[in-house]
N, C-alpha and C positions, 0 to 999 in steps of 0.2 A: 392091634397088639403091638407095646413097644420090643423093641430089638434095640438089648445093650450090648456094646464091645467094650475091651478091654481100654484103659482111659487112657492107654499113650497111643494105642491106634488108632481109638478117635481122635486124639489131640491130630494126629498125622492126615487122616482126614478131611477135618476142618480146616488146617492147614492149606492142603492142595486145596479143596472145594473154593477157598477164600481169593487165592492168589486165580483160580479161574473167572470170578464174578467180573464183573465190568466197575469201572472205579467210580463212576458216577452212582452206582446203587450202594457200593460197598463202605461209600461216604457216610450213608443212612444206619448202618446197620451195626446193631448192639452187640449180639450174638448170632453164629451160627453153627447149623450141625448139618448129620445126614439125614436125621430120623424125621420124616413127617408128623406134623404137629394132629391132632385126633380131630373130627370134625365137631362144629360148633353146637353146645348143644341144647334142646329147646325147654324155652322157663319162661314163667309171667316176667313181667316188671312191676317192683312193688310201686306204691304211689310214692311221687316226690311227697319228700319231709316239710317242704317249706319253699318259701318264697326265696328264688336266686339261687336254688340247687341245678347242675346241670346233669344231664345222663349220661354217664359214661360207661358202655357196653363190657362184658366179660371179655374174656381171652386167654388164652393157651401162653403160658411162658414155661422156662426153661431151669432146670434145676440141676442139684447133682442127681436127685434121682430119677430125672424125666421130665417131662410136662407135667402141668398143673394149674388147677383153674383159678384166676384170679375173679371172683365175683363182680357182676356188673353191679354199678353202686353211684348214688347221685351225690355231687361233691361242688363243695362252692370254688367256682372260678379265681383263678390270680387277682383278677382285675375285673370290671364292668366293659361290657365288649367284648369278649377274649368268647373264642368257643372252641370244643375240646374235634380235634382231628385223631381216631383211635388209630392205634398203633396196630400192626400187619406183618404177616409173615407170606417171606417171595423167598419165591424156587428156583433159583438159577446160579449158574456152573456147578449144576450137582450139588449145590447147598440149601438149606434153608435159614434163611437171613428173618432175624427180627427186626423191622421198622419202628421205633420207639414212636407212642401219640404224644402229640406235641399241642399245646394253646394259641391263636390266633386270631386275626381279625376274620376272617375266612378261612373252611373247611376243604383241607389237602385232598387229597389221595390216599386212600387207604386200601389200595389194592383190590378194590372192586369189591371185598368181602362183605356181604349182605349180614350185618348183627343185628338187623330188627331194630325195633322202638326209635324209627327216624334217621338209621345209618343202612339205607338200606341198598350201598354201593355206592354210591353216588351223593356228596353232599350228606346235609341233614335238613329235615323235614318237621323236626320234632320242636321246632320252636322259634326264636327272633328276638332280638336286641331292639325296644323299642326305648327312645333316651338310654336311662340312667335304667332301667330294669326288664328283666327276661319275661318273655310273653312263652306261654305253652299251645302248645296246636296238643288240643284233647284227641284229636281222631287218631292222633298217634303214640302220644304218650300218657300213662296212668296219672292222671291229677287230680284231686279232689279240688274241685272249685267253689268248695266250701271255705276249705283253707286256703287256699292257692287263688285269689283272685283275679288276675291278671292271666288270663287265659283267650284262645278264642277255637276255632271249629275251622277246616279248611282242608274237606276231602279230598280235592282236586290233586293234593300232592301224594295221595295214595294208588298206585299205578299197578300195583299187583300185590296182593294181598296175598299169595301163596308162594310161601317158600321154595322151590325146585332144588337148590340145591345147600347144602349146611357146611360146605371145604371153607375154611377156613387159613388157608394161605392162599396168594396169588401165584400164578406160574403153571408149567406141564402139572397137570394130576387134579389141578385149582382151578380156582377163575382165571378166566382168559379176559386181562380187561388192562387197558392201559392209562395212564393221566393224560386229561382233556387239557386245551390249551389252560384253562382257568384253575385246574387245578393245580398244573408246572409252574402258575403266578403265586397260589398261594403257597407253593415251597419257600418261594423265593420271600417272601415278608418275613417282617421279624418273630421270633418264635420264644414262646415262655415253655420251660419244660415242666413236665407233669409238680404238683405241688408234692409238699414234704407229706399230704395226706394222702394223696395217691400214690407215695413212695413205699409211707406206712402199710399201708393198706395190701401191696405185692407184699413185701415182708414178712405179713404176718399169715397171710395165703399159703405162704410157701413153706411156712412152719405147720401146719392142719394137715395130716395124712391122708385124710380124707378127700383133699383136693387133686391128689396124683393121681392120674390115669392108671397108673399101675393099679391101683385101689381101689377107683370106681369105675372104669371101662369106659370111663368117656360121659359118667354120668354123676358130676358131682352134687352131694344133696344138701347142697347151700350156694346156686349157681349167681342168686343177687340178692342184695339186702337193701335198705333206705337208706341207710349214709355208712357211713366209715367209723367201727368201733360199736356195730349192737353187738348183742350179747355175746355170740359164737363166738366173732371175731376177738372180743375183748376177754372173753375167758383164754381164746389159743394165746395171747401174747402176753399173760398170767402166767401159763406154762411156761412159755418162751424164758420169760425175766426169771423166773425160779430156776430154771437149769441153767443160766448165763450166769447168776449170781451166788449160785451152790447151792443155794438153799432147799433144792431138790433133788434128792439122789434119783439113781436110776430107777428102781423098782418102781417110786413113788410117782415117776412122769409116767411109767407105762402104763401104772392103774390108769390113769385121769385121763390119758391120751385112749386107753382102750373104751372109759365112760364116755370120749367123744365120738370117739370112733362108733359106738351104739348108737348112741341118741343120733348122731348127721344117717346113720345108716334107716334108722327109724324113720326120718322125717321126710328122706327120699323115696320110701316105700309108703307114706301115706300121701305124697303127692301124688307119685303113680296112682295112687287109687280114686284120688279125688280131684283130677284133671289137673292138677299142677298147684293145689292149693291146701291149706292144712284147716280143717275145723275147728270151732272155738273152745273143744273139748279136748283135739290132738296140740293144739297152740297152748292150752294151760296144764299139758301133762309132760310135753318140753320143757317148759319154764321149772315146772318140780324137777326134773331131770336137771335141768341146772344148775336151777337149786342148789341141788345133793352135792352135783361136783365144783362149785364155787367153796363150798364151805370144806370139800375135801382138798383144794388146794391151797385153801386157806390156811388152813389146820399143815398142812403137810409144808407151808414156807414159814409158819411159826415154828416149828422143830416139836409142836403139842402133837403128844401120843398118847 
């Protein structure tokens, strides 16, 4: 359950919490607060889209109105080489500090936090830079190696296949884990920050109501998608540009906002039901469903009544 306070007490807060952290972590850290982040929570990974997508794991970030699930989603690297170090949230002097993920020749520290599909605390597992192009390890990650040819098989890097625990920050209450000599080296290389698409992509997260914890308790029902801008995502940031641009008054975002707020509520109650996954008859009555509010946003940013 989140717990708000009044926003100048938490600024005061934050304030102290920050000035107790140690300056060497404090260097790292984008935001922090008091409120622990929800724990992580569990979802398929769709198949990669295509050759040279990389995986990059969900995560809890920080809003005016709380946390929020930014969906894990496969996105093409800066460069050839580069592989993504996910970003982490650590608990100390009373705070909790967000670790931004960052791009790399080699996989940092991320706080111990187990995100599955090849991040699973330690390094990643889920694939390999071989020359000029990314090889997938299938025992880890969703690939159709139909499409995706450059794959290969290599169980040895799966060391425990059972979850035990889903904290989602590092620190008292989290995981208790620290960076290995090899992973204090990869702090120190040079670093590409997250792309303008996984920039996009928080941005538009953070606009979808349905991603706040407040909202779904920790259970949002769009946790990952295959790349940056399917449907969901691309209808919320429709909304987004029509109330930025005027072109939508208030009434008219809450209907569309409330038609999404259905359908993501719907979709997470037919996973539940069908182990995490939507049937080819729940997958074509979504699409009607957005259908319906594509053309009602459409309609409602032409000023047509």
């Amino acid at each position: 359950m989140l717990v708000y306070v009044n926003r100048s007490i938490r600024s005061l807060l934050i304030a102290l919490a920050l000035l107790a952290m140690p300056a060497a972590a404090l260097a790292q850290v984008s935001v922090a607060i008091t409120v622990a982040p929800p724990e992580l929570p569990v979802y398929d990974q769709p198949a990669c889209p295509g050759d040279g997508y990389i995986w990059t794991p969900g995560y809890w970030a920080w809003g005016d109105a709380g946390y929020y699930w930014v969906p894990g989603v496969w996105v093409s690297p800066p460069r050839v080489g580069l592989l993504w170090t996910p970003g982490y949230w650590g608990f100390a002097g009373g705070a909790y500090g967000f670790h931004a993920g960052y791009w790399g020749p080699h996989v940092g520290f991320y706080g111990g936090v187990n995100y599955g599909f090849g991040f699973g605390g330690v390094g990643f597992v889920g694939g390999e830079w071989r020359g000029g192009h990314f090889a997938y390890n299938t025992a880890v990650v969703n690939v159709n190696s139909t499409v995706v040819r450059n794959t290969y098989v290599n169980r040895t890097v799966v060391t425990n296949t059972t979850v035990t625990s889903r904290a989602s920050f590092n620190g008292a209450g989290g995981v208790t884990a620290t960076a290995s000599a090899s992973e204090r080296a990869a702090a120190n290389e040079h670093h590409v920050q997250a792309t303008s698409e996984q920039v996009s992509h928080e941005r538009t997260a953070s606009t979808d109501k349905s991603n706040f914890a407040s909202a779904n308790h920790g259970r949002p029902a769009n946790p990952a998608m295959s790349k940056v801008g399917e449907r969901a995502e691309n209808q919320q940031r429709r909304i987004g540009n029509g109330v930025e641009s005027g072109k939508m008054n208030a009434a008219q975002t809450a209907k569309v906002e409330n038609q999404e707020h259905q359908i993501n509520k719907q979709v997470r109650s037919d996973r539940e039901a069908n182990g995490g996954k939507l049937t080819p008859g729940e997958k074509k009555q979504v699409n009607k469903e957005q259908n319906k509010t594509s053309k009602e946003i459409k309609k409602d940013k032409s000023g047509k009544n």
